[in-house]
Every structure is written in structure tokens, then in C-alpha cells.
C-alpha positions as CSV (number, residue, x, y, z in Angstrom):
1,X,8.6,-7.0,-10.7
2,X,9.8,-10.4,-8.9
3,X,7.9,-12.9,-7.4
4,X,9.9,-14.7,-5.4
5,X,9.6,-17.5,-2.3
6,X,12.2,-18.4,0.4
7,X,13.6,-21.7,-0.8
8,X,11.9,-24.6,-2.1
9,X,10.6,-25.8,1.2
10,X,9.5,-22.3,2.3
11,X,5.7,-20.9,0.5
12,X,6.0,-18.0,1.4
13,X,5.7,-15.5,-1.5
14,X,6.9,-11.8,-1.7
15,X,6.5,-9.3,-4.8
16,X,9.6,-6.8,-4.8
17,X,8.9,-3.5,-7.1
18,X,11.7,-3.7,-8.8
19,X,11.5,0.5,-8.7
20,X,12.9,0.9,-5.4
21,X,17.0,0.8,-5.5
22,X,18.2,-2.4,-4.1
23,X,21.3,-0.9,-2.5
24,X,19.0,1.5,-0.2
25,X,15.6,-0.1,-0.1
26,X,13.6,-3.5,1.0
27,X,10.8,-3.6,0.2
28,X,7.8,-6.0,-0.6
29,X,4.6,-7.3,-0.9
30,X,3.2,-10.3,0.8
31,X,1.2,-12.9,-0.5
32,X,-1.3,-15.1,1.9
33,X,2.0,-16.9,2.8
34,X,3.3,-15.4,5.0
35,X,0.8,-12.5,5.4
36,X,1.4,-10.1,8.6
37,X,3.3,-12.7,10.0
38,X,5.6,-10.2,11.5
39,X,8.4,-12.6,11.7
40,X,8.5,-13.9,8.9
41,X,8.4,-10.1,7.4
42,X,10.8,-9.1,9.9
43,X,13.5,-11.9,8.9
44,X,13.1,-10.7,5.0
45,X,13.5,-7.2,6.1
46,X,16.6,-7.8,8.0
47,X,15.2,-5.5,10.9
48,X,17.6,-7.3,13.9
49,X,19.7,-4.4,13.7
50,X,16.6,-2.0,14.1
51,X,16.1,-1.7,18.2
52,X,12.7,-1.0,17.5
53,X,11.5,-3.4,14.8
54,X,8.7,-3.7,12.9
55,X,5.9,-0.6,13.2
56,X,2.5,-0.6,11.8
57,X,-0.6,1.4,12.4
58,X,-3.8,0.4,13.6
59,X,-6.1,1.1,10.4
60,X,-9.6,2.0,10.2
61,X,-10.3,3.6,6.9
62,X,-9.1,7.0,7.3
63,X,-7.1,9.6,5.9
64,X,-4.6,10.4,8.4
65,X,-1.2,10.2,8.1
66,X,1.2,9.5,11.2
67,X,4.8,10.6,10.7
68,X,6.5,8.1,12.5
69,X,9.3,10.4,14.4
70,X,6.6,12.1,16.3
71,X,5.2,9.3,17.6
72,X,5.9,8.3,21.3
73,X,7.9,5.8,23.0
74,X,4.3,3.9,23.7
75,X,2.4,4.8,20.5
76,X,5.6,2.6,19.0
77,X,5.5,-0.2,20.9
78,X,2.1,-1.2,22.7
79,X,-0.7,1.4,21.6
80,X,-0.3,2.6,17.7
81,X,-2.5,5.1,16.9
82,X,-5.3,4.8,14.4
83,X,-4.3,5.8,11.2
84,X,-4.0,4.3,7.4
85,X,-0.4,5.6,6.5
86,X,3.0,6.4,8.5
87,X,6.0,7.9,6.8
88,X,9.3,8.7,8.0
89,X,13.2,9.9,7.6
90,X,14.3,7.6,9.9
91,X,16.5,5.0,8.3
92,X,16.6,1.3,9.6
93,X,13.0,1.9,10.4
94,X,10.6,-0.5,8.8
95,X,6.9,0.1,8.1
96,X,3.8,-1.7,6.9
97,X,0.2,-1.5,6.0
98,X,-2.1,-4.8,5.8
99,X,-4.5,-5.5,3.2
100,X,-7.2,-8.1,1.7
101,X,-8.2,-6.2,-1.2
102,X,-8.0,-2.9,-0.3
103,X,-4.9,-1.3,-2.6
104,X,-1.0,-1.2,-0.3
105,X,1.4,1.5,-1.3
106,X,4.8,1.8,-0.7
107,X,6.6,4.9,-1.2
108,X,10.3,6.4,-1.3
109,X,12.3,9.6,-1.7
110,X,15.8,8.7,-2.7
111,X,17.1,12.8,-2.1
112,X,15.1,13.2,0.9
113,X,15.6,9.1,2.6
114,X,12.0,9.3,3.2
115,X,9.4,5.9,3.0
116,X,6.3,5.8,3.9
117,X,3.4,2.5,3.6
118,X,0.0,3.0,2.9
119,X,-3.5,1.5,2.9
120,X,-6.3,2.5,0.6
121,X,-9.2,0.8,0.8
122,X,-12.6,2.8,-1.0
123,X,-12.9,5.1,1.8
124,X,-9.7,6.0,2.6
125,X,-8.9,6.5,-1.5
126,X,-12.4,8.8,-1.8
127,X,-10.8,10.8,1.0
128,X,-7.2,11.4,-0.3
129,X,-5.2,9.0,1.4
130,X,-2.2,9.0,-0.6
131,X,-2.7,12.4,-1.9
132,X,-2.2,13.2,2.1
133,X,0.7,11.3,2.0
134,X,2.7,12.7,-0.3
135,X,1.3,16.3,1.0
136,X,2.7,15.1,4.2
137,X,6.2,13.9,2.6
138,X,6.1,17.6,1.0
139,X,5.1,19.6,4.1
140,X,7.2,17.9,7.1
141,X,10.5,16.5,5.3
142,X,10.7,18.4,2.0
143,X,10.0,15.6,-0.9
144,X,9.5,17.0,-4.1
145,X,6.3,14.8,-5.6
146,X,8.4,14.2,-8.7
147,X,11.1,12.6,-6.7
148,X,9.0,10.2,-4.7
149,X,8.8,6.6,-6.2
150,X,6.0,4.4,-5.7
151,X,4.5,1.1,-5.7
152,X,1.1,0.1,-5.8
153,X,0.6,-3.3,-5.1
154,X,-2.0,-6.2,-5.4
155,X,-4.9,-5.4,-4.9
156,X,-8.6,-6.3,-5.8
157,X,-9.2,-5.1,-9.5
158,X,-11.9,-3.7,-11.8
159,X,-12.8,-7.4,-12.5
160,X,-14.2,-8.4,-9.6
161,X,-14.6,-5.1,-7.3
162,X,-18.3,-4.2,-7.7
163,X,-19.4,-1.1,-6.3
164,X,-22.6,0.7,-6.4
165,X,-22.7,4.4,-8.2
166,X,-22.8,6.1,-4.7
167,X,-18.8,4.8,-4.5
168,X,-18.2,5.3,-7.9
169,X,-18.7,8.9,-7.8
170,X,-16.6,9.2,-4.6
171,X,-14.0,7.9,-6.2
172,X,-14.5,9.8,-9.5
173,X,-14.3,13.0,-7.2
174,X,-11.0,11.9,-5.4
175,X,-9.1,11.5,-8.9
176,X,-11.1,14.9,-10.8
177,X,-7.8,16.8,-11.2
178,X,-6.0,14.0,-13.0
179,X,-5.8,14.2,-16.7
180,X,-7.2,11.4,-18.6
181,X,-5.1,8.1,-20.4
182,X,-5.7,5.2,-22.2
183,X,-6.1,2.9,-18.7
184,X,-9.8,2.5,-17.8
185,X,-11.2,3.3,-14.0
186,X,-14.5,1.5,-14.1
187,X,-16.7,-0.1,-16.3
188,X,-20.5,-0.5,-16.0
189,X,-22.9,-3.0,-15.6
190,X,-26.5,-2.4,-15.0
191,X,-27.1,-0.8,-11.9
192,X,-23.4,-1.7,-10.8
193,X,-19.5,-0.1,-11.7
194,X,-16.4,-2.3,-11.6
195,X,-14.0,0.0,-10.2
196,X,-9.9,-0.2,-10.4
197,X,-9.0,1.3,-7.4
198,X,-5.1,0.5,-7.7
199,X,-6.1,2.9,-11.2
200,X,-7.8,5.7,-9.0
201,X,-4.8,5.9,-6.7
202,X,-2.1,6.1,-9.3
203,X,-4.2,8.9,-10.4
204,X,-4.2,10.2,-7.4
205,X,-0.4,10.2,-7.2
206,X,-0.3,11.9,-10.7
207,X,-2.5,14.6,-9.8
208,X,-0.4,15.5,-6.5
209,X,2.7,15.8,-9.2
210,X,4.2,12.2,-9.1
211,X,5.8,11.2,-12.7
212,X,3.7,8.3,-14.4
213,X,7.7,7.2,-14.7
214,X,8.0,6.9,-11.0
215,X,4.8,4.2,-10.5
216,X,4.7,0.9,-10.3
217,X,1.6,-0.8,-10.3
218,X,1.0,-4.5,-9.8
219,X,-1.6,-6.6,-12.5
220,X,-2.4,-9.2,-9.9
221,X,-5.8,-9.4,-8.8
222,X,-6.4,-10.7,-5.1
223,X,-10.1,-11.7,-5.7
224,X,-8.9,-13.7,-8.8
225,X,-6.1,-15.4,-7.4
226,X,-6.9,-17.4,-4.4
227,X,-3.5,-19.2,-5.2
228,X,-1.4,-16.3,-3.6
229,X,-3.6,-13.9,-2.2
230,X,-6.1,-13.7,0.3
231,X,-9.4,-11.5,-0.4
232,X,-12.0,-10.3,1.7
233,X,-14.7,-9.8,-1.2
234,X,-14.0,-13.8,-2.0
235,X,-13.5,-15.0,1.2
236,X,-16.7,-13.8,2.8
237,X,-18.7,-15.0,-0.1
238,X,-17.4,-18.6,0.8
239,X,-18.4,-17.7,4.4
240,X,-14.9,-17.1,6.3
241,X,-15.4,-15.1,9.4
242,X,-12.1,-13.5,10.1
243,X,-10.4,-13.6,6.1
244,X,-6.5,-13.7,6.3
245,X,-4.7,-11.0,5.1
246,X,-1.0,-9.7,3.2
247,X,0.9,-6.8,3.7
248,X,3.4,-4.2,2.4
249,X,6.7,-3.6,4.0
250,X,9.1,-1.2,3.9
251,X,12.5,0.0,5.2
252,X,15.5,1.9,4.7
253,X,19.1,1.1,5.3
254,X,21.5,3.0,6.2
């Protein structure tokens, strides 16, 4: 991993998963600075020789997967579908999910030039969101699971996300075919579970047949670091109406 800003007068801050191959693939994740700030993102993706920029879905939660060449003219530019994760083939096409807790997820498939971007928040992980996604690589473009790479990146961890047992158990369910390791998924206090949900998806990728070897997964908490990240558990405690949020970008070059 690097954590890296622009130059000394610049804050913003972008992690780069140092599993992706330079040569083929930028990609990052955003701190607070500079967020979705889509040109700032745009400018460290290099996307001025992409005629149609920067694309991200509308999110709301759910499990579907857009694949980004059958989307129309429209749906790219002014009216993007609902949807939690896009993927595509295209190269020179950058992608990206937002976040403020909820877990971001890059993936790519060196043989097959596919990426895809992904946000999993509780909901969407209890309902398979990046199981669906690598389905989806599988089933439209021909990835093999155990050639796509991923990276999993900050998100709120089993320090600070408190859940009741009613979400507990729908993520338990959404990672049951995994095999068990070393690396916790909750722990319990009282009445309440601290759950890792960066943990449950890599899981999840496991399960669908991603290597362990191929996943990168980020330590940084964005509850506990208000220095870089913004948080929507931490920042609605302290009262904020609309809390900021970061991102994961994507894009391949041809």
C-alpha cells in the first residue's frame, strides 16, 4: 500500500493497492481530501483522453451489478441507474463507488482487461454484492475468480461498527460457505456485535473462488481516523447532517 498526497501544498490523500500492475491500472482510494471531487479524481486518473470521463452509479444499497457496455448513451451521462457496482472491458473507462464507512472495492482481471468498483455497505454485503460481481465478471466477460485481483479498501472496522444480532446473522449467512482463518469477523459485547465488514467481504471473494493471494485489504479504520477519512457512524454522532464522503476509482489503460 501507498499513501500518498499531490505535493506539499496539495491535502489531498489517495491510497494506491499496490496489487494492481502499475503499467495497466490506476487505481485508488480517497481520503476526505479530495473525496468525490470528480476533478480532482479525474486529474489523478488521467481520464482527458477518455471522451466519456468519469462514470459512477447512483447507489442505494443493493445488489445489482451494471455492466457498463450496456448501458446507454443517457444512463452514462445524465441519469445512472441505481445500482452498487459497475464493471466493464472497456479500457480507458474509469469507474467509482463512494463511501463513508461502508467497505469500497476495486477489482481487476489482468487476462480478461476487466475492472469493476464496488460499494458494500451491510445490506448490500448480506445480499452478495461482490459475490454478484465476480459472478457477473464470470458470466458476461469470462473472468476466472482466481484471476481477478482485488482491493478492499478503508472502511469502518470491527472497532467501532456496532451492529445488533439481527445484522450479525445476515452477515454470518452471506459469508457461510467460506472456510474459517485466524482473522476474526465480530466480536461481542452484551447485547451488541462489532462486525469487520471489510473481513466478511474478503470472505465473500474467497468463497466465490478468489485466491486469499489476490486480496488486498486496507487496516485503516474510517471511524477511527477523522484525520483522513470521513465517517458517517462518527459524524452523525457529532450531529453533521449531510457527512462528507471518499471514494474508489478505477480505470484501465490501454
Amino acid at each position: 500500500m501507498r499513501e500518498t498526497k499531490n505535493s506539499k501544498k496539495s491535502k489531498n490523500f489517495f491510497i494506491r493497492p499496490e496489487i494492481f500492475p502499475a503499467e495497466k491500472i490506476r487505481a485508488f482510494f480517497t481520503g476526505r481530501t479530495p473525496g468525490i471531487d470528480r476533478e480532482a479524481v479525474s486529474r489523478e486518473l488521467d481520464t482527458s483522453f477518455s471522451e466519456k470521463g468519469l462514470f459512477m452509479p447512483v447507489q442505494k444499497h443493493t445488489a445489482r451489478v451494471l455492466v457498463y457496455e450496456e448501458l446507454t448513451e443517457d444512463e452514462i451521462f445524465k441519469n445512472p441507474p441505481e445500482a452498487d457496482a459497475v464493471i466493464t472491458a472497456r479500457p480507458n473507462t474509469a469507474l467509482g463507488i463512494m463511501v463513508a464507512d461502508c467497505v469500497p472495492v476495486l477489482l481487476y482481471d489482468e487476462k480478461k482487461g476487466v475492472t469493476g468498483a464496488v460499494h458494500a455497505g451491510w445490506r448490500g454485503t448480506a445480499q452478495g454484492i461482490l459475490r454478484n460481481t465476480i459472478q457477473k465478471m464470470a458470466s458476461v466477460f469470462g473472468s476466472r475468480p482466481a484471476d481477478i485481483r482485488i482491493a478492499i479498501g478503508p472502511a469502518i472496522r470491527k472497532c467501532c461498527y456496532e451492529v445488533d444480532m439481527g445484522v450479525l446473522r445476515q452477515i454470518e449467512a452471506s459469508v457461510a460457505a467460506s472456510q474459517p482463518d485466524n482473522v476474526p469477523l465480530y466480536l461481542v459485547k452484551g447485547p451488541k456485535a462489532y462486525i469487520d465488514l471489510p473481513e466478511a467481504n474478503r470472505r465473500q471473494a474467497v468463497a466465490c473462488g478468489a485466491k486469499p493471494e489476490n486480496i488486498w485489504v486496507s487496516e485503516k479504520c474510517t471511524s477511527c481516523d477523522p484525520g483522513h477519512f470521513n465517517s458517517y457512524r462518527r459524524e452523525s454522532r457529532l450531529g453533521a447532517k449531510a457527512p462528507g464522503r471518499q471514494g474508489g476509482f478505477i480505470i484501465r489503460i490501454s
